[in-house]
C-alpha positions in Angstrom: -59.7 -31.6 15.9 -59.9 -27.9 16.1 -57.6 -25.7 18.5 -59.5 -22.8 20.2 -63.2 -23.7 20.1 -65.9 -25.5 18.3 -65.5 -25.0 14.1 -68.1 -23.2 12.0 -67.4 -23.3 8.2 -66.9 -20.1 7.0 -69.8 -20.7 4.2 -71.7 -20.6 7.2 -70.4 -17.4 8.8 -70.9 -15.7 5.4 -74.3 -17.2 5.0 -75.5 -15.9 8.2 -74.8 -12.8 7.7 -76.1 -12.4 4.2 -73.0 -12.1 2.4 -73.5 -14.5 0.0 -71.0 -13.9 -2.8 -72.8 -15.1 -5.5 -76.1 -14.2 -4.5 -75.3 -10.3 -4.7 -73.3 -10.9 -7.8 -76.2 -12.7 -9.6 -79.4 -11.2 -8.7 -81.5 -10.2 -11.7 -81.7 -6.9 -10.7 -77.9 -6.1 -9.5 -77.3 -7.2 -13.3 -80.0 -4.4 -14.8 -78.8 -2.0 -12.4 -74.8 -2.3 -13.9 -75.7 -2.9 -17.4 -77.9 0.8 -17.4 -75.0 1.7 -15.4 -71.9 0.9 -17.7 -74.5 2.1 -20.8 -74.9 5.6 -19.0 -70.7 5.6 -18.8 -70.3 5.0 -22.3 -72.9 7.5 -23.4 -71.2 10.7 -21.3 -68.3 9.4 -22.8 -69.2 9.5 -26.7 -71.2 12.8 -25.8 -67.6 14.4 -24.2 -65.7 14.0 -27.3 -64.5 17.0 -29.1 -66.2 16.8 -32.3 -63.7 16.4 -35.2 -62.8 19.9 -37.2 -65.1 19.4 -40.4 -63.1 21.6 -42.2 -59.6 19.9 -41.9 -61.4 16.8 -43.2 -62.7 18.1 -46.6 -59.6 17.1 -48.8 -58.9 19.3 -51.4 -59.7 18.2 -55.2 -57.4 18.5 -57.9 -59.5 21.6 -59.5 -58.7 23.0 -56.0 -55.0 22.4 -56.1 -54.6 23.8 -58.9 -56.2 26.7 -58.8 -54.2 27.0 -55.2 -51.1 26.7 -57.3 -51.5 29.0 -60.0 -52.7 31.9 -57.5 -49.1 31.1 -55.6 -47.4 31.4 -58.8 -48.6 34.5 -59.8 -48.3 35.7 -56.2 -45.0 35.0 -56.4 -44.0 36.1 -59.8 -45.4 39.5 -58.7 -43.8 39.3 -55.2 -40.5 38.7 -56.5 -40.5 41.8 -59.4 -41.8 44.6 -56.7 -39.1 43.2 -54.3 -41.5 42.2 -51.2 -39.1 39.7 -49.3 -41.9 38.8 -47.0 -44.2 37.2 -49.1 -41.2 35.6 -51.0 -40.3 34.2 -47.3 -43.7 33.5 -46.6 -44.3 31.2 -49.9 -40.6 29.1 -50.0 -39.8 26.6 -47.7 -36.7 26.4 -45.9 -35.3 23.4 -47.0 -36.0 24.9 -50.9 -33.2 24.6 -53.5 -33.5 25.3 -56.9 -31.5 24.8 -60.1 -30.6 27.8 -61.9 -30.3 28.4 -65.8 -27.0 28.4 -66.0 -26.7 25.1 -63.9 -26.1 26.5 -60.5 -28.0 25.1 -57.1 -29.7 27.7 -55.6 -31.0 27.8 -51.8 -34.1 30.3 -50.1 -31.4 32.4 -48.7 -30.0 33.0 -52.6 -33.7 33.8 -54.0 -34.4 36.1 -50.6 -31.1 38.1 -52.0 -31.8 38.7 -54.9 -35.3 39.6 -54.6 -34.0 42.7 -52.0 -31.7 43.2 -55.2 -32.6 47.0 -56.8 -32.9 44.9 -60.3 -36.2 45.8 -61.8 -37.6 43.0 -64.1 -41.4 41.7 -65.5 -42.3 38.4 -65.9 -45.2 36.7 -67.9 -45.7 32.8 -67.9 -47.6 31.0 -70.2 -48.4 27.5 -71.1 -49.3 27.0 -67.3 -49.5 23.6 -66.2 -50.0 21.7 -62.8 -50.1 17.9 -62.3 -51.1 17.5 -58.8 -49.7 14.7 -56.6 -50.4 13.4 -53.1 -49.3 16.0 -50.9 -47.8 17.6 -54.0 -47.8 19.5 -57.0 -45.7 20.1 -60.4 -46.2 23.6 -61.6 -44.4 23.8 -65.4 -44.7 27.5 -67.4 -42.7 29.3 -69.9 -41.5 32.5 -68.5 -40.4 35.8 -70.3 -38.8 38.2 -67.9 -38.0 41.6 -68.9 -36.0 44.0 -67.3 -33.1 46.2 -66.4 -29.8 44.3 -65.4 -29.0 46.2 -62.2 -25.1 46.1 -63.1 -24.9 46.5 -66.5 -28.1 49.0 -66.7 -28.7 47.3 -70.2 -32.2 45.6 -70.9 -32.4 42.2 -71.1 -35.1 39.3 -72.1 -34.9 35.9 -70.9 -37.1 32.6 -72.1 -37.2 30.1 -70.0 -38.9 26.5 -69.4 -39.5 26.2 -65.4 -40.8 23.4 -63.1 -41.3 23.9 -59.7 -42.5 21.2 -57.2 -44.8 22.8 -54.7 -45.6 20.4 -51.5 -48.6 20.5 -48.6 -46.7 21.6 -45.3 -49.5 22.0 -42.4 -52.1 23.7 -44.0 -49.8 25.9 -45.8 -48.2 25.0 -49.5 -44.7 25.6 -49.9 -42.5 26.2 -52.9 -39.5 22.9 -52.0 -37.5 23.0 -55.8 -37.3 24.2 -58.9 -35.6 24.3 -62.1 -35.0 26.6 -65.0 -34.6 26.1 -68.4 -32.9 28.5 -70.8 -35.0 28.6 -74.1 -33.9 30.9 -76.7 -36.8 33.8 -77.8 -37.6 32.1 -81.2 -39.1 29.1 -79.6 -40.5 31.0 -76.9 -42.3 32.5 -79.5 -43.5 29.2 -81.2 
């Protein structure tokens, strides 16, 4: 028993009207017609990407870190003896600390003073070594610095063993520790 009038099934009501559900859904061509559809989507999609910076891929070899390090050393060796502060900033981290000869711990703000010092001095390294690491490498070296003691205005020599831990920051490698070794000139020599 209905209220309101004679009952038509609402299959029927659809049905009538064409609005068959399934039918639309389902029809061969309403499939085709999505499929190319969802395929065009995906390929504006891939095609939009921004293509990935080729040259931040290429990971550097060992031959390459080392050579990297050994032009920084030298850089800074000769950066610290003509007194130019910024490239001294430029090449040590912030966070660096260092151990000196005489057993003191050393921080960027330290090496930054004494490079603006007015004490002239050479130094030569040899023996040059680098063991590269992950995002790291171990620069060793004898060093023989010459110079003028800007106190004292004696001359001095000084033999030393170093290691210094250089690490890939960005794009950039920075100078995080190192450590110096007093040696006295006869084995220097050796």
């Amino acid at each position: 028993m209905t209220v309101g009038g004679p009952t038509t099934s609402t299959a029927a009501v659809f049905a009538s009207f064409g609005w068959d559900k399934l039918n639309i859904m389902f029809r061969p061509t309403s499939i085709l017609v999505q499929v190319v559809g969802l395929a065009a989507v995906a390929l504006c999609l891939e095609g939009s990407q921004t293509p990935p910076d080729r040259k931040s891929e290429r990971l550097e070899t060992p031959r390459m870190i080392t050579a990297t390090i050994l032009r920084l050393e030298e850089l800074l060796d000769a950066a610290e003896s003509h007194h130019r502060l910024a490239t001294v900033e430029q090449l040590i981290a912030d966070d660096y600390w260092g151990i000196t000869v005489g057993g003191g711990v050393i921080a960027k703000s330290d090496v930054l003073a004494a490079v603006g010092g007015r004490e002239e001095a050479t130094s030569q390294s040899t023996e040059r070594e680098v063991r590269v690491l992950e995002n790291a490498a171990v620069y060793t070296a004898l060093v023989l610095d010459r110079g003028i003691h800007d106190k004292t205005q004696e001359p001095y020599t000084l033999a030393t063993r170093v290691m210094d831990v250089w690490q890939k920051r960005g794009r950039e490698w920075k100078l995080v520790n190192d450590q110096a070794t007093g040696v006295t000139l006869d084995r220097a020599a050796k």
